[in-house]
N, C-alpha and C positions, 0 to 999 in steps of 0.2 A: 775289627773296629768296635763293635757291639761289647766284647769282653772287659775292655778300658772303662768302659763305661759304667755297666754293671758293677765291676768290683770296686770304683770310685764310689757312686751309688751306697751302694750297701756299708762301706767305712763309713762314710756322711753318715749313714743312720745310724749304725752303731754306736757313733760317735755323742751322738748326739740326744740317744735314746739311754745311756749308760748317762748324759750329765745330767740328763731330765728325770731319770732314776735317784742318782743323789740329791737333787735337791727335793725331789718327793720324801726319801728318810729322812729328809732332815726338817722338813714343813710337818710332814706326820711326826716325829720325835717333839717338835715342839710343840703341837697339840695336844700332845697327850700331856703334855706337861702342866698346860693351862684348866684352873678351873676352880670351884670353892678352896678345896685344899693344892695348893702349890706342890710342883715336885719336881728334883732337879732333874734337871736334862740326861748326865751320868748315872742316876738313877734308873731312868728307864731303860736306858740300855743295859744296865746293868741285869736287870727282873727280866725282859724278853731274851739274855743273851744262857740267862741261867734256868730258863726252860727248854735250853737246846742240848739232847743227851753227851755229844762229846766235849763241849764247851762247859757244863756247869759247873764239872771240878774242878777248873781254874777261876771262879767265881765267888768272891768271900759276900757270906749276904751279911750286909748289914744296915737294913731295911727293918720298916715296920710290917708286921703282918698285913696291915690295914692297907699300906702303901703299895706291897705288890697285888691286893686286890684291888683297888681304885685301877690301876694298871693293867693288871691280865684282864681281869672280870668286866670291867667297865671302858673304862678309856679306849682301850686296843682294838678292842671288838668295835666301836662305834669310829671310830679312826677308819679301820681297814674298808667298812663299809661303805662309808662314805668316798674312800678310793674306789672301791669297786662299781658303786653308783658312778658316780663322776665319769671315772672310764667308760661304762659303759654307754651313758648320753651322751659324750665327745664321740664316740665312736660311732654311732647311730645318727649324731650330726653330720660327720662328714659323707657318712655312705649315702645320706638321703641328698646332698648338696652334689656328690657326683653323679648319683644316678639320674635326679632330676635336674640337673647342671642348674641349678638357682643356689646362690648364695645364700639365700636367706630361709629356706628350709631348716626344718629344726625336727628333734626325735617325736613331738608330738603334731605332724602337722597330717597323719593318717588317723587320726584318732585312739591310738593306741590308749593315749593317757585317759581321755575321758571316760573309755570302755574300764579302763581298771581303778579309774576313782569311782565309777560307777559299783562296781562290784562290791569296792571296800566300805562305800558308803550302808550298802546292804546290810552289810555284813556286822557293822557298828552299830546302824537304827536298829535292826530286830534282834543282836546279839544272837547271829547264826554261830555254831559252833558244832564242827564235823571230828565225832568222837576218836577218828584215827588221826586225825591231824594236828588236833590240841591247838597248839599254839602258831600253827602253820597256816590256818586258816584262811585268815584274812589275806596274807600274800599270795596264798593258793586261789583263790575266785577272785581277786583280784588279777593276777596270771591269767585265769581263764576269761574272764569277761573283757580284757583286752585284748585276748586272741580274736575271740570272735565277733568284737567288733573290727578288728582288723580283715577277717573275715567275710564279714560283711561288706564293709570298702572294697574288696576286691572283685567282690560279687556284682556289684555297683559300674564299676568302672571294667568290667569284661564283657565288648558287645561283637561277638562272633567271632571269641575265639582269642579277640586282638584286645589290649590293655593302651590305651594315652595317657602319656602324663597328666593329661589338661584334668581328662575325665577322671585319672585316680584322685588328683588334689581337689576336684570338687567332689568328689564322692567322700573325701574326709572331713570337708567344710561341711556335709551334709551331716553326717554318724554326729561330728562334734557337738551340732547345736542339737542334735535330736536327745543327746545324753548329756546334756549340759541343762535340758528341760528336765527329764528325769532327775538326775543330782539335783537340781532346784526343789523337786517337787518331794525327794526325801529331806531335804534339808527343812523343809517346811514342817513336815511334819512328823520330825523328831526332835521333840521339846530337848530331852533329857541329854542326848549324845550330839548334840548339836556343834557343841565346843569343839569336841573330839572329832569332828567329821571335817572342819572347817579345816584345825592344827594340821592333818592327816592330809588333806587338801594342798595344803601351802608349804607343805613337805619337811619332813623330820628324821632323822638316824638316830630314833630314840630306841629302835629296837636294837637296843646293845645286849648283842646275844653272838656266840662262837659258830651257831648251828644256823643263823642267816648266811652267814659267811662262807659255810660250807657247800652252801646249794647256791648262793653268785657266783662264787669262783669259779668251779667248772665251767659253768655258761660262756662267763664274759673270756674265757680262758679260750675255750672254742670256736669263740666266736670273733676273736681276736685273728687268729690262726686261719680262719677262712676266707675272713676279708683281705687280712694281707695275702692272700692266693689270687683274689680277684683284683688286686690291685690295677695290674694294666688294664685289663675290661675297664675300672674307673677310667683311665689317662687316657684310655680313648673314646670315653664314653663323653668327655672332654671338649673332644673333636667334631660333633657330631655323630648321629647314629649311624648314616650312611659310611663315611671314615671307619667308625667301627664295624660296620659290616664288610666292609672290603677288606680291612686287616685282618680279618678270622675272627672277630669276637661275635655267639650267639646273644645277638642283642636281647630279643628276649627273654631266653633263658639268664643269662646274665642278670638280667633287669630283675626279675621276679625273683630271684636267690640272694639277691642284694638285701631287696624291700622287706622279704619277709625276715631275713637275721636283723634289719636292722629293728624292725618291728617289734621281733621275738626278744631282742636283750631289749629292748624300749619296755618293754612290757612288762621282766625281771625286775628290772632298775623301779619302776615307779611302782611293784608289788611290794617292795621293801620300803621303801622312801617314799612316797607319795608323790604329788606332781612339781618337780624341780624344774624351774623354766628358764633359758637363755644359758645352758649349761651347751646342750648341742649346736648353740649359734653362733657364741662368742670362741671356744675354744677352737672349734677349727678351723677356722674365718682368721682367726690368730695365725695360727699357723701355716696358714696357704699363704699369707702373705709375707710373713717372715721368710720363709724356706720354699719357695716356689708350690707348684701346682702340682705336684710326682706325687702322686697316693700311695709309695712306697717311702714317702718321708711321711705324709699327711696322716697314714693308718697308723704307724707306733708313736709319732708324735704326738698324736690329737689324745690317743689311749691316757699316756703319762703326763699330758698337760691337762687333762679333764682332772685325771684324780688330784691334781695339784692344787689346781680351782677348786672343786669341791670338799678336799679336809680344810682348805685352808678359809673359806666363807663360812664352815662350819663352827670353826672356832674363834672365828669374829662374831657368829650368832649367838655362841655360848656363853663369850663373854663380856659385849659390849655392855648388857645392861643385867652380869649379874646379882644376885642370883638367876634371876627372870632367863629365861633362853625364847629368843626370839624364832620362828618359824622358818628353816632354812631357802624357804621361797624366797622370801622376802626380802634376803640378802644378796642372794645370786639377780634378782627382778631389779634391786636398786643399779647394780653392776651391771645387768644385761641390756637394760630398759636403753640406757643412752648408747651404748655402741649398736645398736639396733637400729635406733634411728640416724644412727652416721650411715649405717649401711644402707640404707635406702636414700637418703642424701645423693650417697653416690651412685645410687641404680638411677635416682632420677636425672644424672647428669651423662650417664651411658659410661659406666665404668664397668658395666655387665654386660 
């Protein structure tokens, strides 16, 4: 009986994760197409199809030099990234929504985010600069000082042995304001980088570079891959803990290997990008309702619907009022702000 189901199961997904695939090439394809200089749509596929070794020599270029660098060099690289981001907050949304079964949980509600806007803020006032790392810097202490206030949180919320949700999310509400006093208190007094800490703050895919790209992708790549392992642990975790204990799931363990991947790609995502917000709220809250509660649709869903959301805000930010480019927070805040509050709407009416 179980087999029928399973292989139903998994069509659904595939099915579904392969349409949510094309319309992601095709939201990124017309991304990159927008911006000061125009460029057509057959174009870009053109330039990305003719850097691929067995594909090129069927490829006549006849493109401007200019035009497949705007493209390779610029566009593409800050395109991919912001997929990459976007996935990875979708996907840090939903695991923090199954594991703590709250809807309304989001990738920064352990402090992840403030520990690493804390770092980057550092790192921009004093103009720290770690001679092996060059241009890696800032993502790099940024990564770490949201580990370890993640860390910390955990430190917080473990009283003999045993971890509650009650006590991890107030131990995040704690780290948050503690390092949201700190980032106050560099932003105060740093006359000069002030601008830059703020922009950085409200979040940007301005670091259009091939070599950002390089070091999310394995992350979010792996970390994709595990969660869909842990999938039923989520569907029962659903049920109650007790349910899940009775089925064979180690709730604990379970629990703690969740929080910390969803933490740890939380962590990636905003070392790159800065603080993106209502990206892990709204896209898998989307999804759980559209296509049921199965976190074997909800994990490669939520992945290819996040990075769907986030190229595509991005390039509403680039071009609503250019030249000007708007703060990519800002734009996902205006979007996230109102379906946030429907969500609570309907917690206060007992739909949770």
């Amino acid at each position: 009986m179980k087999r029928p189901t399973l292989t139903h199961s998994f069509g659904k997904v595939a099915f579904w994760s392969i349409l949510l695939s094309i319309i992601l090439l095709i939201v990124m394809s017309l991304s990159i197409t927008l911006g000061a200089a125009s460029i057509d749509f057959i174009v870009v596929w053109k330039v990305v199809l003719s850097k691929i070794p067995i594909i090129q020599n069927w490829i006549t270029v006849d493109w401007k030099e200019s035009t497949e660098t705007i493209i390779w060099d610029i566009r593409l690289p800050r395109v991919i990234l912001g997929a990459l981001v976007g996935a990875a907050l979708s996907l840090a949304g939903a695991i923090y929504q199954g594991v703590l079964r709250n809807p309304l949980a989001d990738p920064f509600i352990l402090g992840v985010s403030s520990g690493a806007s804390f770092g980057a803020a550092l790192v921009m006032a004093f103009g720290w600069q770690i001679a092996w790392l060059g241009k890696f810097t800032l993502p790099f202490i940024a990564f770490l000082t949201g580990l370890a206030s993640l860390m910390i949180v955990y430190y917080l919320a473990t009283v003999e042995r045993k971890m509650r949700v009650e006590t991890l999310i107030l131990s995040g509400v704690v780290i948050q304001a503690f390092l949201g006093a700190c980032l106050s208190l560099i932003m105060a007094l740093s006359n000069e980088q002030l601008q830059t800490i703020v922009f950085w703050m409200m979040g940007s895919l301005s670091l259009t570079d091939w070599s950002y790209n390089q070091i999310v992708f394995p992350v979010i790549s792996i970390a994709v891959i595990i969660a869909y392992f842990f999938s039923r642990d989520l569907n029962m975790f659903g049920l109650g803990e007790e349910v899940a204990h009775h089925s064979g799931v180690s709730v604990q363990r379970s629990r703690i290997i969740m929080l910390v991947l969803a933490s740890l790609i939380t962590g990636a995502a905003v070392s790159v990008s800065g603080a993106i917000g209502f990206v892990g709220l709204v896209i898998p809250h989307i999804i759980r309702l559209i296509f049921g509660a199965d976190y074997r649709m909800i994990i490669p869903l939520s992945v290819i619907g996040g990075a769907i959301f986030l190229v595509g805000a991005d390039a509403f930010a680039r071009t609503i009022m250019a030249p000007r480019e708007l703060p990519l927070g800002i734009i996902t805040a205006f979007l996230g702000a109102p379906f946030f509050a429907y969500l609570l709407r309907r917690a206060r009416r007992g739909y949770f």
